[in-house]
C-alpha positions in Angstrom: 128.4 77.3 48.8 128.3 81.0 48.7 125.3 83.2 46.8 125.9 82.2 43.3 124.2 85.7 42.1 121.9 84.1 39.9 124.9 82.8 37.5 123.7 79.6 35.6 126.4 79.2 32.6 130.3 78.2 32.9 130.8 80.9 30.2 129.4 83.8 33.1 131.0 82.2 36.5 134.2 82.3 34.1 134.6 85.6 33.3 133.5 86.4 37.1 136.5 85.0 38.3 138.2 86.1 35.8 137.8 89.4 36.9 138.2 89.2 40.6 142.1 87.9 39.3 141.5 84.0 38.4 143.0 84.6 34.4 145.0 81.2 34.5 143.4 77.9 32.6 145.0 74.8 34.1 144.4 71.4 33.0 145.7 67.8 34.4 148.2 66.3 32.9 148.6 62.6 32.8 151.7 62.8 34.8 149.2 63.7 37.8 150.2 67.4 37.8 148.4 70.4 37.0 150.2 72.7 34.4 148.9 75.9 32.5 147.5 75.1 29.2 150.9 76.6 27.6 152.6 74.4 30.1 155.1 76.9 31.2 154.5 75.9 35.2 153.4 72.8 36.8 152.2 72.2 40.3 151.7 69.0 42.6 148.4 68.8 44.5 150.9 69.9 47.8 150.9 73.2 45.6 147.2 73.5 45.0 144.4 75.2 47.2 140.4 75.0 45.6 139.4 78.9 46.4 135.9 77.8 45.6 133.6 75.5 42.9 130.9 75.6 40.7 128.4 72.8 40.0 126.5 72.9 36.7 123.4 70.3 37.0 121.1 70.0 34.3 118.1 67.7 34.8 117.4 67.8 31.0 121.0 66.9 29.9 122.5 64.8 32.3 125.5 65.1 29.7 126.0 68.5 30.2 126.9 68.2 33.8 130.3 70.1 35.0 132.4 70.8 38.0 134.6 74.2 37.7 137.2 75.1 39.8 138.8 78.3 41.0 142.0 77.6 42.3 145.2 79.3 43.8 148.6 78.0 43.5 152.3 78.2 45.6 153.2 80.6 43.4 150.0 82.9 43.1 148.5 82.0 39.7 144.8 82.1 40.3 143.0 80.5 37.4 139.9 77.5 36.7 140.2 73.7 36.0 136.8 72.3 34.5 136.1 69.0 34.2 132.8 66.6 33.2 130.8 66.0 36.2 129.5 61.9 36.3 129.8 59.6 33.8 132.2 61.7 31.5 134.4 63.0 34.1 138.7 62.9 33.4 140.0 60.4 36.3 143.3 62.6 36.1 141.6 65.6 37.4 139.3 63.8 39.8 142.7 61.9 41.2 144.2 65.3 41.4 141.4 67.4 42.9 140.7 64.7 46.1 144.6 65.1 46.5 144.2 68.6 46.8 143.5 70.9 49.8 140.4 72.5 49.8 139.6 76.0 52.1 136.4 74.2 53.6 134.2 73.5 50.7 133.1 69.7 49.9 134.8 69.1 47.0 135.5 64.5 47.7 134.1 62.9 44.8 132.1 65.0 42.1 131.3 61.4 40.1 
């Protein structure tokens, strides 16, 4: 993984990515596609590339633990997908995310 420049909250690496162009909030829907949160588009995994990821491990709250993704889709929409990271993670967006092509970074099974 790249330099992470020191960021250790969601909340920062969000608004990072948010300004290099990443605006878009996704989510998994159970129909196995990923759609913006006002679900005006929808994309298959075949649609999908993982830009990069962020881990968020914390030894004193294992329930805290989250994955965040910055994705790009076929049609340009750069945005995040978050999801629990271990015990509490969504299966949807874990099915989804393995389907998905990543650009080189180790993203097969975050549980």
């Amino acid at each position: 993984m790249q330099e992470r420049e020191r960021m250790t909250s969601m909340v920062n690496i969000i608004e990072k990515v948010k300004k290099e162009g990443y605006t878009e909030d996704f989510m998994v829907m159970e129909e196995g596609v990923l759609c913006t949160l006002d679900r005006t588009a929808s994309f298959s995994p075949d649609q999908v590339k993982i830009v990069d990821f962020y881990r968020f491990e914390h030894d004193t709250h294992p329930d805290d633990m989250a994955i965040l993704y910055v994705i790009e889709t076929a049609t340009g929409l750069k945005g995040t997908l978050s999801d629990a990271y271990g015990t509490y993670h969504d299966s949807r967006t874990e099915n989804f995310m393995r389907l998905v092509e990543d650009l080189g970074k180790n993203v097969d099974k975050h549980t």
